[in-house]
N, C-alpha and C positions, 0 to 999 in steps of 0.2 A: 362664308369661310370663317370659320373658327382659328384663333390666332392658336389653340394649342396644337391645333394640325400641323403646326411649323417648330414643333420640341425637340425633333429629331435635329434640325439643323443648330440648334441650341445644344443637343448633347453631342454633337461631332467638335462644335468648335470645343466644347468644354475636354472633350477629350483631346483634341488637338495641343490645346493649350497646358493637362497638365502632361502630357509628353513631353511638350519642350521643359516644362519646367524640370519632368525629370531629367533630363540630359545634362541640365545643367547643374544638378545636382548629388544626382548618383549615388539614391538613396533607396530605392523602390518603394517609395511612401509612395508616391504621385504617379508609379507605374501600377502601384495596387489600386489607386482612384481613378487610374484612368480606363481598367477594368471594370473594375465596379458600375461605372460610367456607360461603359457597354452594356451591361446589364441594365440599364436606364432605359438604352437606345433600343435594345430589341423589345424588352417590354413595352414600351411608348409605340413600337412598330406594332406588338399585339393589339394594341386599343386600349391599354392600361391607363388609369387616369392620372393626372400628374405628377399628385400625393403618391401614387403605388408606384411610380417609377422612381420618385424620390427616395422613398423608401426601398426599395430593392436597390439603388445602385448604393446607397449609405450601407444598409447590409451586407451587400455583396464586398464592397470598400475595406469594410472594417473585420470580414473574416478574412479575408486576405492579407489584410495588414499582420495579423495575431495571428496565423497559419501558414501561410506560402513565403512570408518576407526575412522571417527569422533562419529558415536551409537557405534560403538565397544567400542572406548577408555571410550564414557558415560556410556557405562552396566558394562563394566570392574569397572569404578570407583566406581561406584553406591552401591557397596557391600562393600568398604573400612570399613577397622575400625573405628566406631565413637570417641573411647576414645581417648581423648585429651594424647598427651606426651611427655615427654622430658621438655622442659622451659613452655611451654602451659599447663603442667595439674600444676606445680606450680603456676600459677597465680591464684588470690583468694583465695591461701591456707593459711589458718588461722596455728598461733604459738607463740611460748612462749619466751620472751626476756631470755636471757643467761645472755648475760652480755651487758651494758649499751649501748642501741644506741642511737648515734647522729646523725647526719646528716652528718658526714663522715665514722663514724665505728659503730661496736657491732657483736654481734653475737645472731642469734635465730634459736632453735630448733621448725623444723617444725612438723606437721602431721603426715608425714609421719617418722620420727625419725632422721632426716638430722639435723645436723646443719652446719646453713650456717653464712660467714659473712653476715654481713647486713648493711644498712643505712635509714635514714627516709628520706623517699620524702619528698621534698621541697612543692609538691604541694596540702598540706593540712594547709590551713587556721589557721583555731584557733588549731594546733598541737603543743605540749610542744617542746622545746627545744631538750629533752632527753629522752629516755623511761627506768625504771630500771628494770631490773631484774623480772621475773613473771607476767610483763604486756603482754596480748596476740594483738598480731598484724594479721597484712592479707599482703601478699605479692601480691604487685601490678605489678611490673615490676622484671627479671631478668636483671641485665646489668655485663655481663662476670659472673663472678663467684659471685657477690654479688646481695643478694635479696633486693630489695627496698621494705619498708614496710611502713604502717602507723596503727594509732592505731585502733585495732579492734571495730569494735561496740559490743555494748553490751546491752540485754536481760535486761527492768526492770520491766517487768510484764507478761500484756497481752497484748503480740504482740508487742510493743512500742521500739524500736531499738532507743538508743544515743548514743554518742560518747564520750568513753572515755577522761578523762582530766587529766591530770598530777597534782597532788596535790602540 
């Protein structure tokens, strides 16, 4: 008895093992070798010699990987959650000056009931100096732990959006 007669039980563990690994990983790299790997086992069942089994399941491995893994990972993603979260669904959220911002400090209570420190961007034009207390903002930018804001537009009829001005 020839020890290569015993390959196939060497290509199930090896398939076995990268299964788990895929699981744990959830990537279909190791789902595409553990395919591949099949192709091993049945060749190895033909009487292929061990070189040609190795070769077919790396072949077989590596068109998988670069054919069949790239629509996976697109159908996979294609179902993600749309809603925005974390720093992205604060951005454009409208809220209410707390206490005075300048363009270094303040603080504003948002939307969603946070209050954050805050500062005014620099990057709005005719913007007052300082926003008091009750003026509602829109949060542009998150930078660490402070919201960058400027002052909200506002509503003067019908349909007609202007910009708030510091009196």
């Amino acid at each position: 008895m020839d020890i290569t007669s015993f390959a196939w039980i060497v290509w199930l563990v090896l398939i076995l093992v990268f299964i788990i690994i895929e699981m744990l990983t959830l990537d279909f790299v190791f789902l595409m070798i553990a395919v591949g790997s099949v192709g091993g086992l049945i060749s190895g069942l033909f009487g292929a010699e061990w070189w040609v089994q190795l070769l077919i399941a790396a072949a077989l491995s590596v068109l998988l990987i670069f054919l069949i893994r790239p629509p996976l990972l697109r159908a996979l993603k294609r179902g993600g959650d749309p809603a925005k979260s974390n720093v992205e669904a604060l951005i454009g959220m409208p809220g209410v000056v707390v206490s005075t911002v300048s363009r270094t400090s303040g603080q504003v209570k948002l939307a969603v009931g946070e209050t954050w420190t805050s500062r005014l961007a620099s990057v709005t034009p005719p913007a007052p100096a300082e926003l008091v207390p009750g003026e509602h903002v829109v949060v542009v930018a998150i930078e660490g732990a402070t919201a960058v804001v400027t002052p909200a537009p506002i509503a003067t009829g019908a349909g007609d959006v202007t910009e708030r001005s510091a009196s």
